[in-house]
KEKEZA-41310 format. One record per residue (C-alpha): residue number from 1; z negated, y negated, x. Coordinates in Angstrom, 3 decimals, m for minus. Example, Ala and Ser with C-alpha at 12.3 -4.5 7.8 and 13.67 -1.06 7.14 Angstrom:
# KEKEZA-41310
(1, (m7.800, 4.500, 12.300))
(2, (m7.140, 1.060, 13.670))
END
This chain:
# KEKEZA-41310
(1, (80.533, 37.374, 26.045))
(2, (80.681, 38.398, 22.523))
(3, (79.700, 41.275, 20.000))
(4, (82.818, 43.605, 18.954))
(5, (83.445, 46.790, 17.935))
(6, (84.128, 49.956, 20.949))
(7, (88.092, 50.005, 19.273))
(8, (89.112, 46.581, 19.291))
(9, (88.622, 46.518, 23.252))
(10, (92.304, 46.194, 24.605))
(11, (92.268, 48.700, 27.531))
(12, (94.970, 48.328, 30.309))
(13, (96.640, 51.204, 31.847))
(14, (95.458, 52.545, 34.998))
(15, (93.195, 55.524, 36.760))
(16, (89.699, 56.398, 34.729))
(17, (87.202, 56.213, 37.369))
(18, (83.539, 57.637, 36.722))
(19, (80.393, 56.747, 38.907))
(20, (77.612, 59.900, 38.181))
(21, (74.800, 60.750, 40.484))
(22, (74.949, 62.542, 43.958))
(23, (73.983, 66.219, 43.753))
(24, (70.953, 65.351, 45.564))
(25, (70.092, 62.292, 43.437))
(26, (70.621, 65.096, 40.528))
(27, (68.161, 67.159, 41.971))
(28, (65.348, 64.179, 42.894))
(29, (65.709, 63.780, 39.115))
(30, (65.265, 67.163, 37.911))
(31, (62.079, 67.849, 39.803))
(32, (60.948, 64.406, 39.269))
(33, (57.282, 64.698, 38.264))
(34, (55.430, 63.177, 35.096))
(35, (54.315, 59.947, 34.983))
(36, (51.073, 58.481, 33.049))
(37, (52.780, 55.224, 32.155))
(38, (53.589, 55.249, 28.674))
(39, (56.374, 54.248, 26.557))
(40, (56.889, 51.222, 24.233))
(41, (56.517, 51.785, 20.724))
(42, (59.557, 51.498, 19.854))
(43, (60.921, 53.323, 23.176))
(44, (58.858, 56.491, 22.214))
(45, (59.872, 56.511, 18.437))
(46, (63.169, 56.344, 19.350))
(47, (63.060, 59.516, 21.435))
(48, (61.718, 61.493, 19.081))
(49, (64.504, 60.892, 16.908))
(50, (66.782, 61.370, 19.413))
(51, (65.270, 65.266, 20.581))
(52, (65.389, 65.814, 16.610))
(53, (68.788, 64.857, 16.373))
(54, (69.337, 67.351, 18.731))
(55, (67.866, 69.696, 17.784))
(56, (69.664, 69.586, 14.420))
(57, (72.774, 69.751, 16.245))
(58, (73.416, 65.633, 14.895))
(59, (75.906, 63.631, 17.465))
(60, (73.689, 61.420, 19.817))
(61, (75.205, 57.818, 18.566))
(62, (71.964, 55.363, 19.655))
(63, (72.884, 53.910, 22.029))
(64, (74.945, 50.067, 23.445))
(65, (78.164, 49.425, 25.118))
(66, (79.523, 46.840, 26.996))
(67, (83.145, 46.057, 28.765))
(68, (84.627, 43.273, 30.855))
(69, (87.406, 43.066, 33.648))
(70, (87.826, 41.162, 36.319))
(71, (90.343, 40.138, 38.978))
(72, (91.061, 41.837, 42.538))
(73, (91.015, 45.805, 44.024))
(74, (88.280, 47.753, 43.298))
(75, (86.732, 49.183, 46.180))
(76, (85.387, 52.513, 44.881))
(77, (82.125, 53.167, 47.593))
(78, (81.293, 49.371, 47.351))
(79, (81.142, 49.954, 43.329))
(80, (78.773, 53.159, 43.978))
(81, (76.288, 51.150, 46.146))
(82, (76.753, 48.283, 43.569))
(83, (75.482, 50.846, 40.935))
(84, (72.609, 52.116, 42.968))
(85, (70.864, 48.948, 44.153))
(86, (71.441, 47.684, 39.836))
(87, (69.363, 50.472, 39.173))
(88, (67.191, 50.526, 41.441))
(89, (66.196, 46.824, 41.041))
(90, (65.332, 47.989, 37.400))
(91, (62.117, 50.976, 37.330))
(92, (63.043, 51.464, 33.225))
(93, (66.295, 52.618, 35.124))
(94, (65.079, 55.301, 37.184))
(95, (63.919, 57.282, 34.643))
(96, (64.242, 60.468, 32.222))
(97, (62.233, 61.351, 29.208))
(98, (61.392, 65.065, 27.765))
(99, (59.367, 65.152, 24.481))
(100, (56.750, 67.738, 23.774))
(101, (55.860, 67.595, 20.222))
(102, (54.334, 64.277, 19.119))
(103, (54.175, 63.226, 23.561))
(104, (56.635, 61.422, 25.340))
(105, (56.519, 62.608, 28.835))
(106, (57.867, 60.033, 31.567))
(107, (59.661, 61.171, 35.009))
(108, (60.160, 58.576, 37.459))
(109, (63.219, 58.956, 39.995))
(110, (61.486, 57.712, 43.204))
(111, (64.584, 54.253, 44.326))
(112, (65.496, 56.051, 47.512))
(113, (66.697, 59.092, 45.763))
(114, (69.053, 56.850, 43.663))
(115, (73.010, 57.241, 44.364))
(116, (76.219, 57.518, 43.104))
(117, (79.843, 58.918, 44.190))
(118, (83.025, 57.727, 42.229))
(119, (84.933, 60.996, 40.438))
(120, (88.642, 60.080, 39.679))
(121, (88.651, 62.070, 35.948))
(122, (92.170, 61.011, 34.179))
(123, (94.481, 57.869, 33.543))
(124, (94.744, 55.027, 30.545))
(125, (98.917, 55.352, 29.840))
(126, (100.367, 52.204, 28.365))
(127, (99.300, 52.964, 24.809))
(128, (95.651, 52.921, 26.071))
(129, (95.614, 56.304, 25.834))
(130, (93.424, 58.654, 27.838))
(131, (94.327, 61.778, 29.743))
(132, (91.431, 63.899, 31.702))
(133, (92.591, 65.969, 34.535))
(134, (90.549, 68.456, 34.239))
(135, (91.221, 69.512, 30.708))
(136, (94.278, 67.429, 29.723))
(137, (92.526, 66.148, 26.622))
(138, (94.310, 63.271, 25.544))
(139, (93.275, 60.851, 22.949))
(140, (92.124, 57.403, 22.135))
(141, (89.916, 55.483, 24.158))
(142, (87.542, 55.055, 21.256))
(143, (87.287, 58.852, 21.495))
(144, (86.846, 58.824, 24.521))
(145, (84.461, 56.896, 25.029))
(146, (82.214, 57.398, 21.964))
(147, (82.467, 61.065, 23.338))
(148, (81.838, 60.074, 26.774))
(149, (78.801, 58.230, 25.462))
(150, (77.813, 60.429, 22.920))
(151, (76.981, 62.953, 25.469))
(152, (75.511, 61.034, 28.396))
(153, (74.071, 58.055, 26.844))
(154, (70.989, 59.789, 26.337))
(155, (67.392, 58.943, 27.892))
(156, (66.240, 62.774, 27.511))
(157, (68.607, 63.694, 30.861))
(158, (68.927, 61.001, 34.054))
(159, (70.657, 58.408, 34.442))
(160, (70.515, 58.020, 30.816))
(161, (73.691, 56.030, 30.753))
(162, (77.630, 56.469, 31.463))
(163, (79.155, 54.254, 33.577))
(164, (82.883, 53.558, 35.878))
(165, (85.574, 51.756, 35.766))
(166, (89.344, 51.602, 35.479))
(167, (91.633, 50.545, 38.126))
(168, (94.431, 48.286, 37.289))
(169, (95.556, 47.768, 40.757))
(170, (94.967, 43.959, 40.682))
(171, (92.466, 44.177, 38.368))
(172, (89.798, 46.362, 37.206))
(173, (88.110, 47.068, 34.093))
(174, (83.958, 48.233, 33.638))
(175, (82.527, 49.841, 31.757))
(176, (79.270, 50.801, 30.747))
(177, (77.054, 53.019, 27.580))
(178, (73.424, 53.283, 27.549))
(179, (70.671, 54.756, 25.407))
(180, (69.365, 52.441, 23.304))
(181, (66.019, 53.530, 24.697))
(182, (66.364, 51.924, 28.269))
(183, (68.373, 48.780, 26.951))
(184, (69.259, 46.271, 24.117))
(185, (71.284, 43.515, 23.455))
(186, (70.004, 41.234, 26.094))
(187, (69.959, 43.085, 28.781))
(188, (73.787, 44.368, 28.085))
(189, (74.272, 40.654, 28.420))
(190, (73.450, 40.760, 32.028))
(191, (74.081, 44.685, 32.938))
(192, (77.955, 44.349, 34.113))
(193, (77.982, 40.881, 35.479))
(194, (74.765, 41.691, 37.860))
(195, (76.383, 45.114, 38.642))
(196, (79.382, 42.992, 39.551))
(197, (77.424, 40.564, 41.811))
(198, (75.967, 43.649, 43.283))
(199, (79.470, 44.887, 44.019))
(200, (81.185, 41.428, 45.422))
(201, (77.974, 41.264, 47.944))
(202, (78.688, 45.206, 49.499))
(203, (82.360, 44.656, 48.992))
(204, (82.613, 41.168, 50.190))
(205, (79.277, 40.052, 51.433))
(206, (79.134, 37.347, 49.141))
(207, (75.462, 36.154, 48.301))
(208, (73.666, 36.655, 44.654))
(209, (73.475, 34.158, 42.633))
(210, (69.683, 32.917, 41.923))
(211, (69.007, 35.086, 38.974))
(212, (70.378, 37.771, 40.082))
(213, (68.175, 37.644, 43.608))
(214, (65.150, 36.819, 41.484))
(215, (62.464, 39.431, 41.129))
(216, (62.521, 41.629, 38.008))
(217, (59.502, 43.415, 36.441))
(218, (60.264, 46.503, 35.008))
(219, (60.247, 47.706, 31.237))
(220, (57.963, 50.063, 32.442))
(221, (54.760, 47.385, 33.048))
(222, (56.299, 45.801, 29.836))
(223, (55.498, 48.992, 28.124))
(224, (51.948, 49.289, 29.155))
(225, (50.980, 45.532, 28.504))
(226, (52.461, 46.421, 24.853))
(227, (50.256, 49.312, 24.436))
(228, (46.740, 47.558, 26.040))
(229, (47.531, 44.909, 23.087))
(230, (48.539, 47.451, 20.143))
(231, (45.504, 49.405, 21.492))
(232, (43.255, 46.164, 20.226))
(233, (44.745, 46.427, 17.056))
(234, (44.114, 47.980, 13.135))
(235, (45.400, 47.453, 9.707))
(236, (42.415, 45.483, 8.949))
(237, (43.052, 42.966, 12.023))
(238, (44.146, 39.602, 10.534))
(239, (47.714, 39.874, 12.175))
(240, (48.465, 42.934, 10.865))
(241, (46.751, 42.360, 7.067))
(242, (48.954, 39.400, 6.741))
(243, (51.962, 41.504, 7.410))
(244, (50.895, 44.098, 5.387))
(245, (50.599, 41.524, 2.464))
(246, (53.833, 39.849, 2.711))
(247, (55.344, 43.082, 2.869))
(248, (53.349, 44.226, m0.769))
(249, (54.629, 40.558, m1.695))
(250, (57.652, 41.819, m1.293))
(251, (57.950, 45.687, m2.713))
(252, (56.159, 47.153, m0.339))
(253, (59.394, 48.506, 1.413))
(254, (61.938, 48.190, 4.043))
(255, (64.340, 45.017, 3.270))
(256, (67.554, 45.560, 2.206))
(257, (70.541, 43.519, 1.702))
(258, (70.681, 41.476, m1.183))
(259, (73.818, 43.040, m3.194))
(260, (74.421, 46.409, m4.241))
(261, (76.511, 48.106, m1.643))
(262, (77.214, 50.972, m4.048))
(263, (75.401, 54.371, m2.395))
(264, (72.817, 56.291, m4.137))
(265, (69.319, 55.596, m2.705))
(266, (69.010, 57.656, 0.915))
(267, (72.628, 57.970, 0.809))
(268, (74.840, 56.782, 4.018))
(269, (78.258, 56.461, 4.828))
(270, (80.493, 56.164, 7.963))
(271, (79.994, 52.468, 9.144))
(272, (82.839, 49.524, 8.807))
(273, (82.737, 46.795, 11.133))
(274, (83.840, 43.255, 10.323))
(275, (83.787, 40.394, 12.496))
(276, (84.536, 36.659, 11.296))
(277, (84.391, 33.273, 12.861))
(278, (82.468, 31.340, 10.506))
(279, (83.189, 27.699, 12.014))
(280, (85.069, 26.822, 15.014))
(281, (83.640, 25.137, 18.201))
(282, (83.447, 21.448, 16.663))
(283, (82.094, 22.522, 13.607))
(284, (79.413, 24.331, 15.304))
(285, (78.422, 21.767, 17.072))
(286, (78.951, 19.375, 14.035))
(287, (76.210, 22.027, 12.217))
(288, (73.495, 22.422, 15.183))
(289, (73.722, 18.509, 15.364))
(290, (72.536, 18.188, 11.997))
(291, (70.209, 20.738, 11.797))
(292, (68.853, 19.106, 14.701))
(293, (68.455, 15.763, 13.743))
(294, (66.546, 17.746, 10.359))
(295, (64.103, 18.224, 12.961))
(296, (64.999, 22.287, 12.870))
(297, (66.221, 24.567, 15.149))
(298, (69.083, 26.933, 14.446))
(299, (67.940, 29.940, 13.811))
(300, (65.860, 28.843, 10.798))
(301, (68.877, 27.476, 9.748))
(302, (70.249, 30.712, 9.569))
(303, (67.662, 32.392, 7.241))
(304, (67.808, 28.733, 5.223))
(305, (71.231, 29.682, 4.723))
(306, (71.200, 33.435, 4.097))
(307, (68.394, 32.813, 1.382))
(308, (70.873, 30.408, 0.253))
(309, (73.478, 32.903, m0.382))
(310, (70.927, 35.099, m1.599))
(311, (69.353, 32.725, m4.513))
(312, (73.551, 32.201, m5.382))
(313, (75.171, 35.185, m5.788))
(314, (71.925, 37.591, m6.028))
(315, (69.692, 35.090, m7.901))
(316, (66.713, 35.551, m5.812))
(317, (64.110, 32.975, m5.619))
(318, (62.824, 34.469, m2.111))
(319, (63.781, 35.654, 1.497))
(320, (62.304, 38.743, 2.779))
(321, (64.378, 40.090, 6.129))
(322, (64.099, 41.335, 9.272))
(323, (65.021, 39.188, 12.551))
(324, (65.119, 40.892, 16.076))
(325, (63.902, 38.703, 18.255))
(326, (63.931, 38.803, 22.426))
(327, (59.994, 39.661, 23.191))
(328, (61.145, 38.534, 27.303))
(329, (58.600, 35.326, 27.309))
(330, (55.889, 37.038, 29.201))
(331, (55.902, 37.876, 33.357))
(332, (59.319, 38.506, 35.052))
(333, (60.944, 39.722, 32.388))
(334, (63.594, 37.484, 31.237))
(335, (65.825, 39.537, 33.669))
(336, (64.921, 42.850, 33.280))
(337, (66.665, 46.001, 31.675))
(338, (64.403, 47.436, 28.782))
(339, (64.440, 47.420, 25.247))
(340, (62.311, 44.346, 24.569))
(341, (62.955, 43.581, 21.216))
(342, (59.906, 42.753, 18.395))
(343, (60.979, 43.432, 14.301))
(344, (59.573, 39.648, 12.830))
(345, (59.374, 39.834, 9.467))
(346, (60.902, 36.260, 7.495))
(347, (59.803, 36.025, 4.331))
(348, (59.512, 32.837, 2.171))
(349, (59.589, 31.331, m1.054))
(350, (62.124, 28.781, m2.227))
(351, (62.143, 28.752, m5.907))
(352, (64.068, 26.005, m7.603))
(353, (64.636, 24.689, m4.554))
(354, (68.010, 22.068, m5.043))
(355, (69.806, 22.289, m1.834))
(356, (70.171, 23.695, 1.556))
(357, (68.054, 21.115, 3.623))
(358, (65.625, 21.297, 1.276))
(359, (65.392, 25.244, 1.864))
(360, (65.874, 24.756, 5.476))
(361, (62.257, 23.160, 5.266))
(362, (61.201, 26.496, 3.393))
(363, (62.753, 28.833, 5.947))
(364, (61.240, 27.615, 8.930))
(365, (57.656, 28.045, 7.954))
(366, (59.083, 31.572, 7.118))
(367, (59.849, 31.893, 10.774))
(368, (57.515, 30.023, 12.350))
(369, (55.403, 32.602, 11.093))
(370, (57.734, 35.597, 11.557))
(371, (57.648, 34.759, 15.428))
(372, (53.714, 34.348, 15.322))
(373, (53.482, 37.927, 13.557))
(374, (56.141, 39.799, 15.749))
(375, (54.240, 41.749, 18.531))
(376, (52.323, 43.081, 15.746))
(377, (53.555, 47.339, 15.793))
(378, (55.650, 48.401, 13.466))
(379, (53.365, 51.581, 13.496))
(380, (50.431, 49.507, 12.301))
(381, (52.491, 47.702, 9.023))
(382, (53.709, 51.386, 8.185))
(383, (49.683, 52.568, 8.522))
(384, (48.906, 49.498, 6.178))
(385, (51.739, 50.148, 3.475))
(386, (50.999, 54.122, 3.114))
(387, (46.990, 53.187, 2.954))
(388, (48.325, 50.929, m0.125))
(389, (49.696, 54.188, m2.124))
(390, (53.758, 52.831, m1.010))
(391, (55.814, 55.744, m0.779))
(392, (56.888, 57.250, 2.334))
(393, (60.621, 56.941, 1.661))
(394, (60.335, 53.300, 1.108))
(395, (58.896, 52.573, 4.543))
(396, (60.331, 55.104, 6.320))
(397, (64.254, 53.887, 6.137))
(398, (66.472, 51.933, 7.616))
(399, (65.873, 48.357, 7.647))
(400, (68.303, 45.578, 7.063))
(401, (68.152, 43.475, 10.109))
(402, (69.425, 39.804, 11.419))
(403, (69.759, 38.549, 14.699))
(404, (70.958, 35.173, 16.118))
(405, (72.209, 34.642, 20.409))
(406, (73.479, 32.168, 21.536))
(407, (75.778, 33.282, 24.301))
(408, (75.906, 30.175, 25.689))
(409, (72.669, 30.212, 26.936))
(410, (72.326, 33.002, 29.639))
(411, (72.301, 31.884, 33.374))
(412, (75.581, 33.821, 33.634))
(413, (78.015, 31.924, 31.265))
(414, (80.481, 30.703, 33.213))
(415, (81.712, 33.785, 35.592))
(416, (84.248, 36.158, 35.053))
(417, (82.261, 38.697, 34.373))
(418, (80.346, 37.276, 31.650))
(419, (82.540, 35.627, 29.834))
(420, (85.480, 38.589, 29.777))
(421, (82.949, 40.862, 28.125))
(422, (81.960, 41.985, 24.849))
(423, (79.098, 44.527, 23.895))
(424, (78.754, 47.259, 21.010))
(425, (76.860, 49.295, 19.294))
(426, (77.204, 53.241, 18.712))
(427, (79.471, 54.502, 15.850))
(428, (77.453, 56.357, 13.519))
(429, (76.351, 56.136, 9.659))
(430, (74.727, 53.136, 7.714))
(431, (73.175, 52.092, 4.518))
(432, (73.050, 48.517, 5.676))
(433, (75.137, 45.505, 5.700))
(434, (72.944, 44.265, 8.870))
(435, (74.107, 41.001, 10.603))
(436, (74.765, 39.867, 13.874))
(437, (75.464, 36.339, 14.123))
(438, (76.499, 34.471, 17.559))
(439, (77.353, 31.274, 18.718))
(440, (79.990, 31.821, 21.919))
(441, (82.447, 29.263, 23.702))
(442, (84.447, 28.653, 20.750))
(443, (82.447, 28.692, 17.976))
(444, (79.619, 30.375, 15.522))
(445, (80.836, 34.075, 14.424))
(446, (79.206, 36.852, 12.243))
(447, (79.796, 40.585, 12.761))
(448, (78.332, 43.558, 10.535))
(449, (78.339, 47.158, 10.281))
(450, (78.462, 48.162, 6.513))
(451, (78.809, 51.761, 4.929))
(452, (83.378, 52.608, 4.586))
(453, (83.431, 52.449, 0.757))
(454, (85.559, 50.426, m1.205))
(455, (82.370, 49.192, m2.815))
(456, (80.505, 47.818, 0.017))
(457, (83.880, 46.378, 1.717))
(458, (84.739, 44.255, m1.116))
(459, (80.806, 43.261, m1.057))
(460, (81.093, 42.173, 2.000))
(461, (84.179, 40.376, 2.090))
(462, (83.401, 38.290, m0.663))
(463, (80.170, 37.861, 0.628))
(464, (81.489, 36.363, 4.001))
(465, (83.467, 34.427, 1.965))
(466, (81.157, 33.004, 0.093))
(467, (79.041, 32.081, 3.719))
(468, (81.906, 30.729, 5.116))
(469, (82.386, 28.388, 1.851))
(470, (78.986, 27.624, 2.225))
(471, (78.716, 26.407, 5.771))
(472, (81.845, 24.466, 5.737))
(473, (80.205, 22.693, 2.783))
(474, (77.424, 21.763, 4.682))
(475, (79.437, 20.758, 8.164))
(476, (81.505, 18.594, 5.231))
(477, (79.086, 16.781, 3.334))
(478, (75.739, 16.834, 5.602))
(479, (73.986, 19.527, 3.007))
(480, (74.994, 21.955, 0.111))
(481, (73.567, 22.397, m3.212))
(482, (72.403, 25.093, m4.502))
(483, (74.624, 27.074, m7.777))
(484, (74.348, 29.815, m9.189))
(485, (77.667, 31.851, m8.292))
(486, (79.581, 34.764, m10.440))
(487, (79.638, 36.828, m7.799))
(488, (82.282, 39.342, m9.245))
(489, (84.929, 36.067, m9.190))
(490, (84.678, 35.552, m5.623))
(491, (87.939, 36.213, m3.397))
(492, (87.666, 38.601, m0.725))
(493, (88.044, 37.182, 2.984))
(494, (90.447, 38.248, 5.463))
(495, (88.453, 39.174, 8.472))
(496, (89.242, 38.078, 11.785))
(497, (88.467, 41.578, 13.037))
(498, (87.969, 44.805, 11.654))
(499, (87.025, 48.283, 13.124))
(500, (86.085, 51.416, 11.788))
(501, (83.582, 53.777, 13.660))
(502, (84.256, 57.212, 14.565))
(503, (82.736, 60.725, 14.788))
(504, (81.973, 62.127, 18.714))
(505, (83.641, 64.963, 18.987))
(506, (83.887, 67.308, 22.730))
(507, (86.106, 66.414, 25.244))
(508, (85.153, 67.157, 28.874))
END
């Protein structure tokens, strides 16, 4: 499994396939009547912006991806069955938002209305190119799909995702987008290979492997445990003042990346995606194995090292980010499809601090504490910065974000599946330079989405250059010391991969 971007996937020729709901399973869902259970947080925020979008005519582009392909015919009623029993093992699944105003309104598809039937729509040529029958709309598969996704990816209609696959005769490829409002990173992780266990046990009768056969709660209790706990909650609560503070520590805003990325404040820009392999498998291990015997875990090493970069070539003597973290440790979740993700907030001091070890120390206080403050609400931090007189457009943006996985880790590494595919994000527009770092098979790699300017590419490629220089450093020598770097006289890196995003546009 890895992290990529939607055009670097190399599709193989063969017929487009397309799994959508029965006409009756259509109609269960359309009458489907309102529910009491509530959204998550960051579930019901995230609809709102979505029926806005829409309303303003804006292309739907929040939402995940994921590909793999695997070896042997594809048996196209087997795959439909497959698809049915995936979602209806998961209750976030079986459900279809509308908004009214300021309320999120739930409707839950009762599991024996759920099923599919396969629709044969076009064919992938030899240039991965895609032809629909219907229309004879040819174009890239990036269009394709980030049309394709664009228009059914969306939480406010069911199924709230897009999925089929391709048949390559002796292979066949999946595929899969979904709103960011049923899913996230994790569970794209496991969508594909449990829809593919699914599929081998109608096609095949071959049994489930344990985690796969192992019960799942649903996003949907996850939701309402989040609520009874926010519910408990105000800006005066300890929790939540001590957020509040380190964010009025720290501006009182969203954080942002550490280096000028050259657009006017509120301004955004197409993304560009750049992915690099910052040490290879040996040195990986070489790294964890001394961060280790530091008596640290890795991801503090991360933020040890970003606030590295950031005292060197931005000359800041503190940390202050934003780390998704998995919030799966509770009930039968570790499973389950749902967007359970908590925003911790790292911040820490390091000062003069000499080397990287020495800020390694520094760092994991800062998330030590980050992970003891992260089911705190987003909602309540914003409450506690506007009652502090910080301006609206300071809170209310886009946050630069970090996250670490370590690929190696999930109970499916190791099949076919898991470790053919790669997961993505939707193409829109970005002020960030957000990071994504992962550890996979064959070493530690580090992907971002950064605005298409000639400003903020050459930012970023020297600043990957510049990490890359810095970890190899400490893999070298067993630490790094801290300098002060001219910034402007750093060479830019030659990415391992690049992709740029692109604009939905109609095409069925």
């Amino acid at each position: 499994m890895r992290i990529e971007a939607l055009a670097v996937w190399d599709l193989l020729p063969g017929r487009l396939i397309e799994l959508r709901p029965t006409a009756a399973a259509a109609a269960a869902a359309a009458v489907a009547v309102a529910d009491d259970e509530p959204g998550s947080v960051l579930q019901e925020n995230h609809l709102r912006s979505s029926a806005a979008a829409a309303a303003e005519g804006r292309v739907h582009t929040a939402y995940l991806g994921a590909f793999t392909i695997v070896d042997g015919a594809v048996d196209a009623a087997a795959m439909c069955r497959a698809l049915a029993r995936f979602v209806d093992r998961h209750g976030g699944l079986r459900t279809r938002f509308t908004v009214d105003g300021a309320r999120i309104v739930r409707h839950r598809i009762p599991g024996d209305a759920v099923a599919f039937e396969a629709h044969g729509i076009g064919t992938v040529d030899h240039d991965a190119e895609i032809v629909l029958d219907a229309t004879g709309w040819r174009g890239t598969h990036q269009e394709f799909f980030t049309n394709l996704y664009s228009a059914q990816a969306n939480a406010l209609r069911w199924p709230g995702f897009a999925f089929g696959f391709v048949d390559h005769g002796d292979q066949f490829t999946m595929f899969l987008g979904i709103d960011h409002a049923i899913s996230d990173g994790v569970s794209q992780t496991f969508a594909l290979n449990e829809i593919h266990e699914f599929y081998l046990a109608e096609s095949q009768g071959l049994p489930l492997s344990p985690y796969t056969a192992h019960p799942t709660d649903s996003f949907i209790d996850y939701a309402r445990i989040e609520r009874a706990e926010t519910a408990t909650l105000s800006t005066s609560s300890p929790d939540v003042a001590e957020l509040i503070e380190i964010y009025l520590a720290n501006g009182g805003g969203m954080p942002r990346f550490a280096l000028d990325l050259g657009l006017a404040p509120g301004e955004t820009a197409p993304w560009f995606g750049v992915r690099q392999r910052l040490l290879d498998d040996a040195e990986a291990n070489a790294f964890e194995s001394l961060v280790t015997a530091a008596g640290f875990k890795v991801p503090s090493a991360l933020y040890a090292l970003l606030a590295t970069l950031d005292r060197e070539i931005a000359g800041r003597r503190s940390y202050f980010g934003i780390n998704v973290v998995s919030s799966r440790s509770t009930g039968n979740f570790m499973l389950s499809q749902g967007w359970f993700c908590h925003f911790a907030t790292v911040a820490f001091e390091i000062g003069e601090t000499a080397t990287f070890l020495e800020c390694l120390s520094h760092a994991h206080q800062g998330y030590r504490r980050a992970r003891r403050l992260a089911s705190v609400s987003p909602e309540l931090i914003f409450a506690g910065l506007l009652e502090a007189g910080v301006a609206p457009s300071e809170i209310f943006r886009s946050p630069n974000m970090v996250s670490y996985i370590d690929f190696r880790q999930f109970p499916a590494n190791g099949s076919p599946a898991y470790d053919n595919g790669m997961q993505f994000t939707g193409e829109g527009r970005t002020s960030n330079a957000s990071l994504w770092v992962t550890r996979e098979s064959d070493g530690l790699y580090a992907g971002s989405q950064t605005p298409d300017t000639p400003v903020a590419n050459s930012v970023i490629a020297r600043y990957f250059t510049r990490m890359v220089a810095v970890l190899r450093d400490i893999v070298d020598t067993g630490d790094h010391r801290i300098t002060d770097v001219d910034f402007d006289t750093i060479a830019e890196i030659s990415f391992t991969g690049t992709a740029r995003g692109h604009q939905a546009q109609p095409c069925t």
